[in-house]
C-alpha positions as CSV (number, residue, x, y, z in Angstrom):
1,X,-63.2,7.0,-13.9
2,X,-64.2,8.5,-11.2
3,X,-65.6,5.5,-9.6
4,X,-62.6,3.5,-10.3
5,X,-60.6,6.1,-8.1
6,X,-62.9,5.8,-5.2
7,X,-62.5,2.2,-4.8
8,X,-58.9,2.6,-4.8
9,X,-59.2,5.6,-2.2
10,X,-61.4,2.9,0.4
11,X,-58.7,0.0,-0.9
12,X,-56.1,2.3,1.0
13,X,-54.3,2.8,-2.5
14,X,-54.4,6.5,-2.4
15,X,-55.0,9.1,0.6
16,X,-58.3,9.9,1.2
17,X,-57.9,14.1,1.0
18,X,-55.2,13.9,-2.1
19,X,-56.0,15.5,-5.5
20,X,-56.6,12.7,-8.0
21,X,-56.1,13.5,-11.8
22,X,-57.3,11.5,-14.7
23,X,-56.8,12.1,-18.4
24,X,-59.4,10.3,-20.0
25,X,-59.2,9.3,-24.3
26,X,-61.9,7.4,-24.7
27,X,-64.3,10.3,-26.7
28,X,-63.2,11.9,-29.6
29,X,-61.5,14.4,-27.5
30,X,-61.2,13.2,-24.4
31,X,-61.2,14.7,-20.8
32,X,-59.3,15.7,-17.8
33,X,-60.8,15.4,-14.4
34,X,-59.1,16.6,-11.3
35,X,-61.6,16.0,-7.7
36,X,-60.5,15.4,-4.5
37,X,-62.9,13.8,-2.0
38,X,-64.0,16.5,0.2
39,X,-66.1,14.9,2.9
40,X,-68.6,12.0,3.4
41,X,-73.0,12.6,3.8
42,X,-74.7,9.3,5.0
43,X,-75.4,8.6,1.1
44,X,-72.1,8.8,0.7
45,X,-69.0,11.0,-0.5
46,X,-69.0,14.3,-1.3
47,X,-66.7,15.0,-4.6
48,X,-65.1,18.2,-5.2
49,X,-63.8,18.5,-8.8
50,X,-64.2,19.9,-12.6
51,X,-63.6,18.2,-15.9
52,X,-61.8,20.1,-19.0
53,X,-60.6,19.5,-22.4
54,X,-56.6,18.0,-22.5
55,X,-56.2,21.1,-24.5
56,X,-56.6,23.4,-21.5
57,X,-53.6,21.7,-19.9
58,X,-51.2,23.1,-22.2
59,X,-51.3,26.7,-20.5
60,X,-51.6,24.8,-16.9
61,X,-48.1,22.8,-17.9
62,X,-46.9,26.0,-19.9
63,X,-47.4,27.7,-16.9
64,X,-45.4,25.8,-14.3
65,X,-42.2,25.2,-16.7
66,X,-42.0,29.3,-17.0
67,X,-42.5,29.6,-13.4
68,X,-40.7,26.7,-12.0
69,X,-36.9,26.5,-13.9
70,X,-35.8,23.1,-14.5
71,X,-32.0,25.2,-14.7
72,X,-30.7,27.8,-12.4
73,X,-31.1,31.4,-14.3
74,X,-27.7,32.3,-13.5
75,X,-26.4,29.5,-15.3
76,X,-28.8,28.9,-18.3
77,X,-31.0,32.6,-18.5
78,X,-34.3,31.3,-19.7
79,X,-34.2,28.2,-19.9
80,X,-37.1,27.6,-22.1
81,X,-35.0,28.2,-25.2
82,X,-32.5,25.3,-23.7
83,X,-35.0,22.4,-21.9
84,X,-37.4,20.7,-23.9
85,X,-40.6,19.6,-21.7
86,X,-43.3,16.3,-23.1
87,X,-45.9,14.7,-20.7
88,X,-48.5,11.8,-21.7
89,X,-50.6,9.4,-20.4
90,X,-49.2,6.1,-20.0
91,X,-51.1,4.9,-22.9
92,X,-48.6,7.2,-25.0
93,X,-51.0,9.9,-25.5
94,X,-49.3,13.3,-25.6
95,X,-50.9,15.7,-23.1
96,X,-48.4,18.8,-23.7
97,X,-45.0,19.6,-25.1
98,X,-43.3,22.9,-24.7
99,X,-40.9,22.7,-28.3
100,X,-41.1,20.3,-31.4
101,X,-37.5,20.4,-31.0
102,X,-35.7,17.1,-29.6
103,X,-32.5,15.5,-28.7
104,X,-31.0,12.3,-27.6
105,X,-30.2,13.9,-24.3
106,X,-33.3,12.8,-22.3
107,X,-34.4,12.2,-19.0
108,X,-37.7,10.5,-18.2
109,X,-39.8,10.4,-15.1
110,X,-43.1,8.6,-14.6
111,X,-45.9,10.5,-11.4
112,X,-47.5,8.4,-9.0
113,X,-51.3,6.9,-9.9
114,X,-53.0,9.4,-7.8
115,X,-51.6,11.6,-10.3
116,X,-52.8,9.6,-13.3
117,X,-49.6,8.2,-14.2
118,X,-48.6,10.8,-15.9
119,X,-45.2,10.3,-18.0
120,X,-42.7,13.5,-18.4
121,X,-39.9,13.8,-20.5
122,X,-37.4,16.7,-20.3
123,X,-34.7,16.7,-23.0
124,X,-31.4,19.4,-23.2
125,X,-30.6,20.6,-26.3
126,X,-27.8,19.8,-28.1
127,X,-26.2,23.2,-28.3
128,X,-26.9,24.3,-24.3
129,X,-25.0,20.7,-23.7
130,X,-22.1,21.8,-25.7
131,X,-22.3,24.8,-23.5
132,X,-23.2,23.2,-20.2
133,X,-20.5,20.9,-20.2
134,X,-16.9,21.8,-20.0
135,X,-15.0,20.8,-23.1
136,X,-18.4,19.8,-24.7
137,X,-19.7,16.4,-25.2
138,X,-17.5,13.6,-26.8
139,X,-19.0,13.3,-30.6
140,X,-18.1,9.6,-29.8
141,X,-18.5,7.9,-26.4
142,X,-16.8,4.5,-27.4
143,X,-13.3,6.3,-26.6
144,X,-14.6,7.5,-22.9
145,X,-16.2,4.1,-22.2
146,X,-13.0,2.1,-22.8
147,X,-11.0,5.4,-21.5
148,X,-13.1,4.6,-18.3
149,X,-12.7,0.8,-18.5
150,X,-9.0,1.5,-18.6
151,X,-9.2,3.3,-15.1
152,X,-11.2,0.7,-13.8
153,X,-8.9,-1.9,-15.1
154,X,-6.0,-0.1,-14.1
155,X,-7.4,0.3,-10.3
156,X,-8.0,-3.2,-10.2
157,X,-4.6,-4.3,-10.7
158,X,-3.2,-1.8,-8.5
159,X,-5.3,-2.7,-6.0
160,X,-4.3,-6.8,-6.3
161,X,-0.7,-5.9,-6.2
162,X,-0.9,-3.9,-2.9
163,X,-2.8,-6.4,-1.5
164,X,0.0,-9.1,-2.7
165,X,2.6,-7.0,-1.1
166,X,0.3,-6.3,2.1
167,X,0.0,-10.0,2.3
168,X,4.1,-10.2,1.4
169,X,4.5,-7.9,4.1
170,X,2.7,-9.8,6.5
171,X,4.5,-13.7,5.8
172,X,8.0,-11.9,5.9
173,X,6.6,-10.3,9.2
174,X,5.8,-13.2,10.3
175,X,8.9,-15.0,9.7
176,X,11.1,-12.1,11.2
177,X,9.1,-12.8,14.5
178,X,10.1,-16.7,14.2
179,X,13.5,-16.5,13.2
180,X,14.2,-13.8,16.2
181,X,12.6,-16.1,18.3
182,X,14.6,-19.1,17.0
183,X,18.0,-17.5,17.1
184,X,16.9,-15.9,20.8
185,X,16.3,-19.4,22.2
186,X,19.1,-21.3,20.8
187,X,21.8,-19.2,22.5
188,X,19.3,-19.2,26.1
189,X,19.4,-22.9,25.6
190,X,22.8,-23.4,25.6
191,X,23.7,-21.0,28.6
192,X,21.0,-22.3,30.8
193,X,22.8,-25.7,29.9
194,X,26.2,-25.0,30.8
195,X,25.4,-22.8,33.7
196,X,23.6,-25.7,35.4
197,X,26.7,-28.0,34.5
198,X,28.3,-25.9,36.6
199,X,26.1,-25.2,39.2
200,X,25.3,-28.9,39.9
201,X,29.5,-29.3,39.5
202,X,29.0,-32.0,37.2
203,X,32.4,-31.4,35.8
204,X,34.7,-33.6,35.1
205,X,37.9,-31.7,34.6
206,X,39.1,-28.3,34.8
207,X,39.2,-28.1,31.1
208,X,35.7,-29.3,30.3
209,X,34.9,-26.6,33.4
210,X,36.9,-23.7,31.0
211,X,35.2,-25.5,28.1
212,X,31.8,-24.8,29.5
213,X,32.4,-21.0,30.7
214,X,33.9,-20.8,27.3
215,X,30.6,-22.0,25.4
216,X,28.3,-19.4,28.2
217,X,30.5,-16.5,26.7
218,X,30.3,-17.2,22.7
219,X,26.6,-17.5,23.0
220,X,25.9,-14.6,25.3
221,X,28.3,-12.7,22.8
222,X,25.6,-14.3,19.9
223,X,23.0,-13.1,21.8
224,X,24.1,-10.0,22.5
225,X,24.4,-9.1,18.8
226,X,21.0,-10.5,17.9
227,X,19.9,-8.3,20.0
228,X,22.0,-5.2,18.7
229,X,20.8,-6.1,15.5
230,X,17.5,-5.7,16.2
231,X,17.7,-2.9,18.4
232,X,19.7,-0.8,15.4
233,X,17.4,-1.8,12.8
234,X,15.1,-0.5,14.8
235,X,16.7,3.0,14.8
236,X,17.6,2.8,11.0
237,X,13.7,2.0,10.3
238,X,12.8,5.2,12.0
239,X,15.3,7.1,11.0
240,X,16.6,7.9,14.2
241,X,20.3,5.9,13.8
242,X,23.2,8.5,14.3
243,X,26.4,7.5,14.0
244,X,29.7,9.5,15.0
245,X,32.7,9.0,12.6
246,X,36.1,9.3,14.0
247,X,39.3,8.8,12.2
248,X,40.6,5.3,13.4
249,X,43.0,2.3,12.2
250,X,40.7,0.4,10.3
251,X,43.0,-2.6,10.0
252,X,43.5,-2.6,14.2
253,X,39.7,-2.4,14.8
254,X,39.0,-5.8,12.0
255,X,42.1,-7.5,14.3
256,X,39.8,-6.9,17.2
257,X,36.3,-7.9,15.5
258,X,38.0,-10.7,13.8
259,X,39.8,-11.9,17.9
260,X,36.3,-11.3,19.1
261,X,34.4,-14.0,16.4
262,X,37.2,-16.5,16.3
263,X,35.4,-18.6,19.2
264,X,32.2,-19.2,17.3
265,X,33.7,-19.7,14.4
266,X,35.9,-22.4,15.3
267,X,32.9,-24.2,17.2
268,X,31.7,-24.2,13.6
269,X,34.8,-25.8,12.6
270,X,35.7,-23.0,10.4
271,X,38.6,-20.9,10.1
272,X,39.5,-17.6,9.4
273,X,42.2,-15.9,7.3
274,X,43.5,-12.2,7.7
275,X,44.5,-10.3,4.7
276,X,44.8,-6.9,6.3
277,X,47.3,-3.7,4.9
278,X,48.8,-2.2,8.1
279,X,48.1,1.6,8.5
280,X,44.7,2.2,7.2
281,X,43.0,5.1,8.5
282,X,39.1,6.6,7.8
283,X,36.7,8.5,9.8
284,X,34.3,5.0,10.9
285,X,31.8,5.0,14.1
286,X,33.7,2.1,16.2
287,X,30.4,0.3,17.1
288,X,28.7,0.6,13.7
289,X,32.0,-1.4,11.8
290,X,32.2,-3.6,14.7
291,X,27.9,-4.6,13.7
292,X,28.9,-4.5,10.0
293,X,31.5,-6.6,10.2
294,X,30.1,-8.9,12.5
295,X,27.0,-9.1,10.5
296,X,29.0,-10.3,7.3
297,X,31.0,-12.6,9.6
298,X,27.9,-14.1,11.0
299,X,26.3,-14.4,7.4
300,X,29.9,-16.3,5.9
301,X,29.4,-18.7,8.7
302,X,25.6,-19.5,8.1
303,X,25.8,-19.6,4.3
304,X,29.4,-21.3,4.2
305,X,30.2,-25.5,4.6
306,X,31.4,-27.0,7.8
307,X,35.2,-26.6,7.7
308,X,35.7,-23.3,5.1
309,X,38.2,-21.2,5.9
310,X,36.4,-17.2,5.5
311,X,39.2,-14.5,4.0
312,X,38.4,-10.8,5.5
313,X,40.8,-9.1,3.4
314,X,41.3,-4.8,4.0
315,X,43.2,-2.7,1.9
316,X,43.4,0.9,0.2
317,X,42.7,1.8,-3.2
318,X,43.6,4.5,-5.6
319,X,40.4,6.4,-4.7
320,X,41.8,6.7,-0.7
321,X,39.0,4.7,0.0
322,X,39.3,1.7,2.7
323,X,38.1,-1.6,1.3
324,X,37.1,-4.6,3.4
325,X,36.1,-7.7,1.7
326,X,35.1,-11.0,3.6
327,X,34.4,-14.0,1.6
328,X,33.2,-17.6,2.2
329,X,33.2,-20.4,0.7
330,X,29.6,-21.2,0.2
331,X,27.2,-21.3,-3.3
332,X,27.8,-17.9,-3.8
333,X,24.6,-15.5,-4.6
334,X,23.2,-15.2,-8.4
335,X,22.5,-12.2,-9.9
336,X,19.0,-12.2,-9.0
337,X,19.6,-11.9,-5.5
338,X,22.4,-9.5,-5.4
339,X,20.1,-6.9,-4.9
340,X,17.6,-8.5,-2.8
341,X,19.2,-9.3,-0.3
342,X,19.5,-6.1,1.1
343,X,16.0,-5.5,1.4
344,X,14.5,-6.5,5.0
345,X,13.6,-9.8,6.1
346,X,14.6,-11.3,2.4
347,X,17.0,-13.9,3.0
348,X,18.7,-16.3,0.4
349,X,17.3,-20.4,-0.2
350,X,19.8,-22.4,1.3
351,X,21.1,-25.6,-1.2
352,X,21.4,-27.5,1.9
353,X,19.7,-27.4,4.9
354,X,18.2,-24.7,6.6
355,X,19.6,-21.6,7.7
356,X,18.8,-19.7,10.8
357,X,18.4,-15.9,11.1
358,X,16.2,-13.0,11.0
359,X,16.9,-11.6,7.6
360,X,17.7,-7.9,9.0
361,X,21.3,-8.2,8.7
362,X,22.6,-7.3,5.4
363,X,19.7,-4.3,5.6
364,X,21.7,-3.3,8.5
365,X,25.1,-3.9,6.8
366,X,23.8,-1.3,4.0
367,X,21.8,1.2,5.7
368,X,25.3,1.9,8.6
369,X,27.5,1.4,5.3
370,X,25.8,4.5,3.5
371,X,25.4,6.0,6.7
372,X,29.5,6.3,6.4
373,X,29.4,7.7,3.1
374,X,30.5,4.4,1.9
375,X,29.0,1.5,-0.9
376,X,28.5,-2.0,-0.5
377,X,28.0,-4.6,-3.0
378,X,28.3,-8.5,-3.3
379,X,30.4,-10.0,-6.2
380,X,31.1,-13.7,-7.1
381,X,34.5,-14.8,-5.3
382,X,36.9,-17.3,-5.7
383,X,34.9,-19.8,-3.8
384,X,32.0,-18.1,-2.7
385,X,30.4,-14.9,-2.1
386,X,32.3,-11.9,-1.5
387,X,31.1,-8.8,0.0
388,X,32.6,-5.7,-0.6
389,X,32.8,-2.3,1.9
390,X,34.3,0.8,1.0
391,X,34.5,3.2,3.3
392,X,36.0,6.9,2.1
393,X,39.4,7.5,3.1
394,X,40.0,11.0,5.3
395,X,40.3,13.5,2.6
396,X,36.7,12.4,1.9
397,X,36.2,13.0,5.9
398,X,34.1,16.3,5.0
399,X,32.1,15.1,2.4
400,X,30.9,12.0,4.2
401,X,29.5,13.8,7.3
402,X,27.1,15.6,4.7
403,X,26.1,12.8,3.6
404,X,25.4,10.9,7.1
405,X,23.4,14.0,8.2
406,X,21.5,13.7,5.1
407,X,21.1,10.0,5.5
408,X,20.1,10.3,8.9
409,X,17.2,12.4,8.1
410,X,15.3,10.3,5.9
């Protein structure tokens, strides 16, 4: 034994001033040898050790459990009653136990060879679990192992969908970027065109000259409410949109939107017809109708055929609340969509074709419309799709500038 160890110390295997411990069962009753090597003579190393019976151990290992507490006193008291304490050779041989009392909850440790491989078990009672643990240990664990695979299942799925949404988030993103960019250079295109027409004077008449200044204005006017657009949904985004309700003719300010859009629309070939009650009055923000109706204008036109004719109707109801309605003539919007497409950057498959835009203006056409104290919905029309604004009427004046503060500070 002894000699065995020393050519493992001059291998390198173990340091050369450790103790070494062996628990020999090859006699009847064995031996434990502890030695350290404490120098070297020229006839070679001095040794430094004794040899006792494995019995002797048990006060040595009895000793260092008492003294050394495997659980804080303040938490267990003596935890000799609570910790049961087995070491043996690696050959299985039982050197020392502190209790003949066992349990399944067990934790095993084996020490280095320099130490004789010496194997310890230390195993909790049953009871001082019970008391260790709050709420006590499950009699089963096949409910907390699928109670845990649940979670874990659970996390897993959550964590797909956000990443499908992140990844959602990111194409419609994407798209918003290339459809702004679309509809910016379309409308650059076509004034850089005309305004060299007319710088070069390559006109051939006074009216294709008008023609020409007439085509600059409609698509600066386009441009400039692409821009609007994304410059309020912007504001609405961050919450920081404020609108100012005044009590105006409703049915004056659509003749003026309506004036305003007639250009475009009949480049588009399309006309419009007015339905508008005379003499409707409600507290609306000038600018914010003008965007909303625009927006629905603009969307009648995209979504509708060459040569429609788009009905903006305006009227009271019994409620005193003003209600605009424009409607086109295109495929209308299935009930799947109708609330989609009020969420940002969605925008509805065309039939035919495809349709420009950035998908921001319906968002905007809700958030201004509920900034008013108002609803909004689309609805299946005669033709096409009709969209629906209500606006409250002025006895409601009071109640709707609670509501835009409130709106305004989410």
């Amino acid at each position: 034994m002894v000699k065995s160890g020393l050519d493992k110390i001059n291998r390198g295997e173990f340091a050369k001033d450790g103790l070494l411990l062996r628990v020999d069962r090859s006699g009847s009753n064995g031996s434990v040898v502890a030695w350290r090597v404490a120098g070297r003579l020229a006839s070679g190393p001095v040794i430094v050790g004794s040899v006792a019976d494995p019995v002797l151990m048990t006060n040595v290992f009895r000793r260092i459990v008492k003294e050394s507490p495997l659980l804080p006193p303040s938490l267990a008291g003596d935890s000799s009653n609570l910790l049961a304490v087995r070491v043996s050779t690696s050959d299985g041989h039982e050197v020392f136990t502190s209790s003949t009392v066992w349990s399944r909850f067990m934790g095993e440790t084996a020490l280095d060879g320099q130490l004789g491989d010496l194997h310890i078990r230390v195993a909790l009672t049953e009871s001082a679990a019970d008391r260790l643990i709050i709420g006590g240990l499950p009699r089963n664990r096949v409910p907390l192992l699928v109670g845990l695979l649940s979670i874990t299942a659970g996390l897993i799925v959550v964590a797909f969908v956000q990443l499908r949404r992140e990844r959602e988030l990111v194409r419609l993103r994407a798209d918003f970027v290339s459809g702004v960019s679309h509809e910016l250079r379309t409308p650059l295109a076509q004034i850089r065109m005309f305004g060299e027409t007319l710088l070069l004077n390559r006109v051939r008449s006074p009216g294709e000259r008008h023609r020409s200044l007439e085509i600059i204005v409609q698509e600066s006017q386009r441009l400039t409410q692409l821009i609007e657009n994304v410059l309020q949904f912007g504001r609405v985004e961050r919450g920081a949109a404020v609108i100012t309700p005044v009590s105006e003719r409703v049915d004056v300010r659509l003749h003026d939107i309506v004036d305003g859009f007639e250009p475009l629309a009949r480049s588009r070939r399309t006309s419009i017809a007015r339905r508008i009650d005379p003499d409707i009055v409600a507290p609306v923000d000038a600018d914010a109708l003008r965007q909303i109706v625009l927006n629905l204008l603009d969307n009648a036109l995209k979504y509708g055929p060459s040569g429609q004719t788009i009905v903006v109707t305006c009227r009271r109801d019994a409620g005193d609340f003003a209600v605009i309605g424009i409607e086109d003539e295109g495929p209308g919007i299935s009930e799947a969509e109708s609330d989609r497409i009020w969420q940002p950057y969605y925008r509805v498959a065309p039939h035919g074709g495809a349709v420009g835009g950035t998908g921001i203006g319906l968002t905007i056409v809700k958030r201004l419309t509920e900034m008013h104290g108002g609803r909004v919905r689309a609805e299946r029309g005669e033709r096409g799709a009709r969209f629906v604004i209500e606006l409250p009427g002025p006895r409601q004046e009071e109640a709707t500038t609670t509501v835009r503060v409130a709106s305004a500070g989410v």
